[in-house]
LOLUMTI-950388 format. One record per residue: residue in three letters; x, y, z of N, C-alpha, C in turn. Coordinates in steps of 0.001 Angstrom, whole numbers, plus 500000, padded with zeros to 6 digits. Layout:
N
ALAXYZXYZXYZ;...
END
This chain:
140
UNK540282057918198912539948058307200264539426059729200240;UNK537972059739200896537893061634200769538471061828202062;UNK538946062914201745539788063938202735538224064174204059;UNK538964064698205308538348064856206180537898066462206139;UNK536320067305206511536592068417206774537568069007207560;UNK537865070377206766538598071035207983538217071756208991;UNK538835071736209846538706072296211292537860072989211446;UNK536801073579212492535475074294212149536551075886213540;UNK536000076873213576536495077414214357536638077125215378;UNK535660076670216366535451075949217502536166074994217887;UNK536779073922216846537763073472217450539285073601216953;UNK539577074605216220540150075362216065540474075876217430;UNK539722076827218057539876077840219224540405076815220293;UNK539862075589220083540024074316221388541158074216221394;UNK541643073468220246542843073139220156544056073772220520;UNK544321075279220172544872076453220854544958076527221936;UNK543715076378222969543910076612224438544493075359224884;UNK544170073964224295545017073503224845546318073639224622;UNK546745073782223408548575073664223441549444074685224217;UNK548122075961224456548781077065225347549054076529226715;UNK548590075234227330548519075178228538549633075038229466;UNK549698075177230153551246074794230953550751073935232203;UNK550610072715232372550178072076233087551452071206233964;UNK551387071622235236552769071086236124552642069942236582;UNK552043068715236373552518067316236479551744066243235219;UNK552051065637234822551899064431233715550544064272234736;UNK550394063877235555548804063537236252548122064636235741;UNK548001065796236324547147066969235559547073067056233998;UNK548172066696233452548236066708232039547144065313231395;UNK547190064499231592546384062731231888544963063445231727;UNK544589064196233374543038064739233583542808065778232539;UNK543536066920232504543059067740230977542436066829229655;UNK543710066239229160543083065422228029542357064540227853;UNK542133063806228820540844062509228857539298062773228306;UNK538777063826228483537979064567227877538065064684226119;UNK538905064865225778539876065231224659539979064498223548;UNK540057063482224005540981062443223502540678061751221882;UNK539511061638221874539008060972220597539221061989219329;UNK539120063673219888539103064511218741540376064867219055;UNK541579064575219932542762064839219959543538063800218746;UNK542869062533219269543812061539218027543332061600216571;UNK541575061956216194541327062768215033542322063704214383;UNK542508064867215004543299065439214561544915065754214035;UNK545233064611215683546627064095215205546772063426213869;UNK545902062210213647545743061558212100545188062819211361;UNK544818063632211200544315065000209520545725064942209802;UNK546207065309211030547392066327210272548710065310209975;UNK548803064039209922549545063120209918549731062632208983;UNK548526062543208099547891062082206785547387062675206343;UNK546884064158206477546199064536205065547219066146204905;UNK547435066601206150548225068511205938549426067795205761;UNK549636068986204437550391068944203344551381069942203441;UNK553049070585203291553247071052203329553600071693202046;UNK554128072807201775554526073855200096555954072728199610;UNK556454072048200655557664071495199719557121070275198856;UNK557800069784197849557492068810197512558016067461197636;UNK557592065883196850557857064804197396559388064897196861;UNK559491065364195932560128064764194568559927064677193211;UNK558775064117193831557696063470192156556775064406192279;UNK556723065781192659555926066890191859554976066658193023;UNK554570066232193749553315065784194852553766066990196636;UNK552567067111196796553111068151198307552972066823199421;UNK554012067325199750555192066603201169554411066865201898;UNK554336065501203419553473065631204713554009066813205049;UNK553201067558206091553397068575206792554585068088207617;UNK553968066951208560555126066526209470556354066255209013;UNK557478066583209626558995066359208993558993064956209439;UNK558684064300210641559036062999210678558044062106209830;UNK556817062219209638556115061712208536556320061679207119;UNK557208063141206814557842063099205493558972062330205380;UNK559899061969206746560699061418206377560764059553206336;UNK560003058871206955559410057818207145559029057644206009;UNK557900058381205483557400057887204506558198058077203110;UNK558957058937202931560134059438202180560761057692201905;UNK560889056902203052561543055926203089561152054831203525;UNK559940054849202970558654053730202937558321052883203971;UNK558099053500204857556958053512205934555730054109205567;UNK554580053059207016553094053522206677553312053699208494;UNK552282054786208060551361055054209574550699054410210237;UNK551219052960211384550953052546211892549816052570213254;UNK549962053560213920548938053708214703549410054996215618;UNK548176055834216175548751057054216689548870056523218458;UNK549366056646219761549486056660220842549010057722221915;UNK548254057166222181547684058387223195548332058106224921;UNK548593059472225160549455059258226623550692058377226193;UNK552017058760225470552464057967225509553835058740225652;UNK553749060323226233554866060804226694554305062189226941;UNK553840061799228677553221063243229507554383064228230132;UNK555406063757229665556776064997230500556475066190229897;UNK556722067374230895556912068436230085556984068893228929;UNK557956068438228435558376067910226900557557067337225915;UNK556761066368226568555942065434225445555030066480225341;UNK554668067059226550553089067805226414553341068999225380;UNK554222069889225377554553071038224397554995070507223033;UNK555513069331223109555569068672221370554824068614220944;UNK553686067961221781552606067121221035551428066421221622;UNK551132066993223040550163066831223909550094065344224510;UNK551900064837224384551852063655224772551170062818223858;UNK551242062881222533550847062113221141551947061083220594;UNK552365060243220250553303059736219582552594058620218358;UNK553684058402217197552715057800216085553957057175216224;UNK553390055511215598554747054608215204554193054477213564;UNK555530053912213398555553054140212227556118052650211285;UNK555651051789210653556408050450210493556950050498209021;UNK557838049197208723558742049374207620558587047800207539;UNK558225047388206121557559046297205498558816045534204628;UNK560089045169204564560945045246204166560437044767202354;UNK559551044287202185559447043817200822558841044564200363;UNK558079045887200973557588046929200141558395048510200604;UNK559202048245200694560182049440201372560529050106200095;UNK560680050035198940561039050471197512559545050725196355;UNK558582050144196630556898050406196123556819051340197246;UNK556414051676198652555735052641199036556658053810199255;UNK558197053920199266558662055441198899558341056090197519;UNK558233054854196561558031055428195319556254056064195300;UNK555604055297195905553979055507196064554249057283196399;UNK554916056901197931554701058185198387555383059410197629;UNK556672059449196879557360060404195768556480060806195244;UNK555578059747194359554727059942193219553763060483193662;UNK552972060641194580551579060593195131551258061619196575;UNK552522061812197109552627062362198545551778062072199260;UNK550904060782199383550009059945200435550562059452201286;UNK550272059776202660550919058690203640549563057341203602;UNK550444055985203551549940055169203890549415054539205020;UNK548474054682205635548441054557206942547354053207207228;UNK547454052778208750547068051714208858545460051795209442;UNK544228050268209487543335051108209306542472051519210551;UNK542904051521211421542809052355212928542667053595212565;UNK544174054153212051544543055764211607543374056127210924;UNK542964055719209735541893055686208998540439056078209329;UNK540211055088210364538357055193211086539059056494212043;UNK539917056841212316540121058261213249539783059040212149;UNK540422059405211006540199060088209868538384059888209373;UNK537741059086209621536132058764209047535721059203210072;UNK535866059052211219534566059391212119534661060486213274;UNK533907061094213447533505061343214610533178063631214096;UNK533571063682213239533164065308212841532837065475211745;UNK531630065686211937531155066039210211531402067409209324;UNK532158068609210183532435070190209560531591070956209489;UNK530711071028210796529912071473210732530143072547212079;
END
């Protein structure tokens, strides 16, 4: 899989103003992001699947950034699909702009993809997550 460019400044700078926002009802929060949205769930998948953090898997490989992605996949789960609008409270919006990812568990490969991921620190993800990761910014 090639990796996606990274972030260009511009949406860099975007991304910032939005998480600074303080927006007082889940409706206003809804209208902000609708605009948003396609390079909101882009980015949710880079950083879901490809940012890496300094710790490691185990097996010598750098650990998802995300703690709940490291730990899922730690314990062989794949990245099922990301959710858009799928928790506008207060709360959802300062977590995560109201983002949520599920995450599934394959019981006959639950022991191959922790070891994948130990060995490899790839999240496996499903292929929705994927065409978010292929399309739509070229890094420019």
């Amino acid at each position: 899989m090639q990796l996606p460019p990274p972030l260009t400044l511009a949406e860099r700078g975007a991304l910032q103003q939005l998480l600074s926002l303080r927006l007082p009802s889940a409706g206003d929060a809804a209208a902000a992001l609708a605009e948003s949205r396609l390079l909101l769930l882009q980015l949710a998948a880079e950083y879901l699947v490809v940012s890496k953090s300094g710790s490691s898997t185990g097996g010598g490989s750098a650990a998802a950034l995300d703690p709940v992605a490291r730990f899922h996949c730690s314990n062989g789960a794949a990245l099922r699909r990301i959710n858009w609008g799928a928790d506008l409270s207060p709360d959802g919006w300062q977590r995560s702009l109201g983002l949520m990812a599920n995450y599934s568990y394959d019981l006959a490969r639950l022991e191959e993809r922790a070891r994948w991921y130990a060995e490899t620190g790839r999240v496996e993800a499903a292929p929705g997550v994927l065409q978010l990761l292929a399309g739509g910014r070229s890094g420019s």
